[in-house]
N, CA, C and O of each residue as an XYZ file, in Angstrom:
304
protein
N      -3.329      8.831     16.481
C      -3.518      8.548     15.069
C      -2.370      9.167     14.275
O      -2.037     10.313     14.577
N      -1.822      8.624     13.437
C      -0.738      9.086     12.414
C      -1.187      9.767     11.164
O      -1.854      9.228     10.282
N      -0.722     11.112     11.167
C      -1.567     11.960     10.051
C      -0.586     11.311      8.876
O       0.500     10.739      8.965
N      -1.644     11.725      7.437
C      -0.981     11.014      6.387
C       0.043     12.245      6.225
O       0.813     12.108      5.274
N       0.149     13.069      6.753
C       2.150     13.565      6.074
C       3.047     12.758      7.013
O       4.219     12.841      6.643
N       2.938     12.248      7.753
C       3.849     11.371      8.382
C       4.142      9.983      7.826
O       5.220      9.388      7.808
N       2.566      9.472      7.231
C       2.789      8.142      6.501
C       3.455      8.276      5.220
O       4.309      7.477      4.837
N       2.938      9.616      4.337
C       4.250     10.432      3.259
C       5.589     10.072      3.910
O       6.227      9.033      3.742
N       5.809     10.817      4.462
C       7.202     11.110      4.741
C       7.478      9.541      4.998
O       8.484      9.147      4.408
N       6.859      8.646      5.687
C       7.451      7.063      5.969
C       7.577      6.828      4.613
O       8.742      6.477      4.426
N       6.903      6.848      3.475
C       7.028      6.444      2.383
C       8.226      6.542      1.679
O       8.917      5.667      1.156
N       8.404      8.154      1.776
C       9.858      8.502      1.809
C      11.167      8.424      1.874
O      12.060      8.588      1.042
N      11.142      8.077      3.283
C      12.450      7.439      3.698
C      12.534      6.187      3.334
O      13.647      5.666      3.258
N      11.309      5.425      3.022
C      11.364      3.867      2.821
C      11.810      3.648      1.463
O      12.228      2.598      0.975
N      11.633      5.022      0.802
C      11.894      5.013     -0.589
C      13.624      5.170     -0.979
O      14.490      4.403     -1.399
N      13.561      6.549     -0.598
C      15.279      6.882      0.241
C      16.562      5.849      0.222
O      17.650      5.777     -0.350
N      15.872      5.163      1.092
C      16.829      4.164      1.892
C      17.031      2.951      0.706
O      18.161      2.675      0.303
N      15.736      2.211      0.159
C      15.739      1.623     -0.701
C      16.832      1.508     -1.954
O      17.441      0.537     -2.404
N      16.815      3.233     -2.406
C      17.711      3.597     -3.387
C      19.181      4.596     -2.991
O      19.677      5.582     -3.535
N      19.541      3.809     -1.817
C      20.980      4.100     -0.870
C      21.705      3.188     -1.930
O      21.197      2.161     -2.379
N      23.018      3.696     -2.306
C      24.114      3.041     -3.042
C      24.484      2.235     -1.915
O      25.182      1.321     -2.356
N      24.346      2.124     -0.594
C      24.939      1.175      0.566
C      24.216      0.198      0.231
O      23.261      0.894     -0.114
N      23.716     -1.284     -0.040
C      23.399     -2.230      0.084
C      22.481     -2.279      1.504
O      21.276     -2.200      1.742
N      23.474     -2.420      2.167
C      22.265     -3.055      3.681
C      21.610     -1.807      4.335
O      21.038     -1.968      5.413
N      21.643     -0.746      3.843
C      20.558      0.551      3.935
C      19.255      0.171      3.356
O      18.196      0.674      3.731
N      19.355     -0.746      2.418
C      18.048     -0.841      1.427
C      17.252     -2.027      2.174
O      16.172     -2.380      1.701
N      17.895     -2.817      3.638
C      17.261     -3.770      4.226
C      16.484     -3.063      5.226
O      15.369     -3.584      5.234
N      16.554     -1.987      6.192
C      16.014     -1.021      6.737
C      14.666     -0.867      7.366
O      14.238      0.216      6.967
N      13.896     -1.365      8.064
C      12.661     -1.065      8.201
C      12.393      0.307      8.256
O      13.239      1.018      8.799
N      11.442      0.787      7.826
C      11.226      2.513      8.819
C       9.537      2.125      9.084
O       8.791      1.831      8.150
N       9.137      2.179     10.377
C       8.094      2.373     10.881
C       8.127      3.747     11.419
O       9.071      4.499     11.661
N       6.491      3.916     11.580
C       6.012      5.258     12.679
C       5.585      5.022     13.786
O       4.730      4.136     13.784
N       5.826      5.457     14.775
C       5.396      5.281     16.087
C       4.776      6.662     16.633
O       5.536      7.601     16.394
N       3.779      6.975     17.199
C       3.410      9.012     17.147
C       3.573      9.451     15.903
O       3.322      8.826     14.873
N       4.045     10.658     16.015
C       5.200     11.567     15.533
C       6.255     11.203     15.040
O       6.650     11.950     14.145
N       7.071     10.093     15.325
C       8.864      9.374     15.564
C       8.401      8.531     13.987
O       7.276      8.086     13.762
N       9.359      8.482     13.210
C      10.207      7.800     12.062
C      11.053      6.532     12.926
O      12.050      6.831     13.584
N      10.726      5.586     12.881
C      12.103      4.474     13.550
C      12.437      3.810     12.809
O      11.567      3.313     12.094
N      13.707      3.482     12.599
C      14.553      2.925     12.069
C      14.736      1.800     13.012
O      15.017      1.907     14.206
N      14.498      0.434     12.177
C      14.796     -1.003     12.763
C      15.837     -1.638     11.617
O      15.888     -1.566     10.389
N      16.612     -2.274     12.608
C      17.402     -3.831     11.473
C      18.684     -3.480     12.179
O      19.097     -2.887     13.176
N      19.293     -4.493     10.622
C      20.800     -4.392     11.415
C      21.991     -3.699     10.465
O      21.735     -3.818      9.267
N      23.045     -3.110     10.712
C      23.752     -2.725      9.901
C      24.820     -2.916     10.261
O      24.979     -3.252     11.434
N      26.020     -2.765      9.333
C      27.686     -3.545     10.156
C      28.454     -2.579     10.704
O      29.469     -2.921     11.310
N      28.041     -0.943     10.565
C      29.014     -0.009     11.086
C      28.094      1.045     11.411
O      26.954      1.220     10.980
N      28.960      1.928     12.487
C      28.293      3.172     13.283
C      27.930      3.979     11.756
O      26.801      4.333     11.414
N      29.022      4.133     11.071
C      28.766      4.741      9.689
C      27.525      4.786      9.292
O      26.712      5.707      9.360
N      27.399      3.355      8.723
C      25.727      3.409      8.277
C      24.773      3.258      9.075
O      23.748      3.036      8.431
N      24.634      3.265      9.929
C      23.718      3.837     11.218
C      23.399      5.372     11.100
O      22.366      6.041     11.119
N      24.639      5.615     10.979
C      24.418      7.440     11.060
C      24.021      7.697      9.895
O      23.553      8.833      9.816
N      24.002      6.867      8.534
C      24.260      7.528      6.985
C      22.609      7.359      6.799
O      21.921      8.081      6.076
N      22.169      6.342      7.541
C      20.954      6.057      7.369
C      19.625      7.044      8.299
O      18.423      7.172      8.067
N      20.702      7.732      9.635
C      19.910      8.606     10.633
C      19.354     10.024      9.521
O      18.300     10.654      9.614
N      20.670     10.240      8.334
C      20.900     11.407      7.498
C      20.007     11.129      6.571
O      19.349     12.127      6.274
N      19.712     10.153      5.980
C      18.726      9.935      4.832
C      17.312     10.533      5.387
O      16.613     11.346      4.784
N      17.075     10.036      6.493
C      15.493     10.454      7.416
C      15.761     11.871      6.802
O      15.031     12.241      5.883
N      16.831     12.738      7.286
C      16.592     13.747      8.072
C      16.903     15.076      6.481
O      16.799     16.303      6.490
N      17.359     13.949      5.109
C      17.456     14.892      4.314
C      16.281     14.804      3.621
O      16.066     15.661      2.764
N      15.059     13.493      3.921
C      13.597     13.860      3.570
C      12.924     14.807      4.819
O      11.968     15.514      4.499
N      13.231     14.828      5.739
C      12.447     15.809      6.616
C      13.514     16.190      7.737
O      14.149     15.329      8.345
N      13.661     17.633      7.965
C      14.668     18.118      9.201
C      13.955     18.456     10.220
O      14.533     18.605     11.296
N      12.557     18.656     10.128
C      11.980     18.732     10.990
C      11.903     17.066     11.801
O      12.618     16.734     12.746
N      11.030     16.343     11.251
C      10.651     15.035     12.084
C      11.899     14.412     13.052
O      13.129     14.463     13.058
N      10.598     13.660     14.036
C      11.676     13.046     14.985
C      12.039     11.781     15.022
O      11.247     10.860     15.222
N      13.449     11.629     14.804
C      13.683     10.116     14.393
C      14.341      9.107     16.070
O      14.909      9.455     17.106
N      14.008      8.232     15.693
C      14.794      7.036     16.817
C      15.351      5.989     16.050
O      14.665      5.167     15.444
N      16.860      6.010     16.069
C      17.398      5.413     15.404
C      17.643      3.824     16.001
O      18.796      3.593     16.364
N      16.741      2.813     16.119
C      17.247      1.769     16.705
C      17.904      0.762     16.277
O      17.929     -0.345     16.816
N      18.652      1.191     14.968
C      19.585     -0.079     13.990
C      20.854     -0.333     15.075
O      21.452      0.463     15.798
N      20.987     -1.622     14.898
C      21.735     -2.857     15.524
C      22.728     -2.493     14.977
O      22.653     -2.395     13.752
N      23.961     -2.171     15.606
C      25.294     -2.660     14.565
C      26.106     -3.744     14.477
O      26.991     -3.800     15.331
N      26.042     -4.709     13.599
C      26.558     -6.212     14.155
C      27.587     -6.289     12.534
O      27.102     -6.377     11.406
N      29.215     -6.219     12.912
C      29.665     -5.940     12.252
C      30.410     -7.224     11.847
O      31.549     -7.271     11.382
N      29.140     -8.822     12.233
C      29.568     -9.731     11.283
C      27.947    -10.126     11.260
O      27.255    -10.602     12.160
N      27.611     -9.762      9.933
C      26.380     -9.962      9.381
C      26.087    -11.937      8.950
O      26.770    -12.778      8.367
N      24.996    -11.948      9.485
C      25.088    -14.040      9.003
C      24.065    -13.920      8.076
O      23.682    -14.907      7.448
């Protein structure tokens, strides 16, 4: 079962990411899986992959994230 500070904190990052000056940060899924924050979709560079791993982790340094964004650096 997913305690509600975890569904907080999803809220969070979903919020976070939303209001990223990057554009395709704000496309982003964040689901919970356990414990784990995951990050789904696609993004065009390792950059925002990582910029987006940092957003998780500047709403929570504790939680555990799995970053599974795609990098497809010709977006259709």
């Amino acid at each position: 079962m997913i305690s509600s500070s975890m569904k907080d904190i999803r809220s969070r990052v979903a919020t976070a990411l939303a209001a990223s000056p990057i554009p395709r940060l704000r496309y982003i899924q964040v689901e919970l899986e356990e414990q784990t924050v995951c990050l789904r979709g696609d993004v065009t560079s390792f950059y925002q992959k990582q910029i987006a791993q940092e957003v998780v982790r500047s709403v929570d340094r504790e939680v555990d994230v799995r970053n599974d964004l795609r990098v497809d650096d010709m977006p259709g």
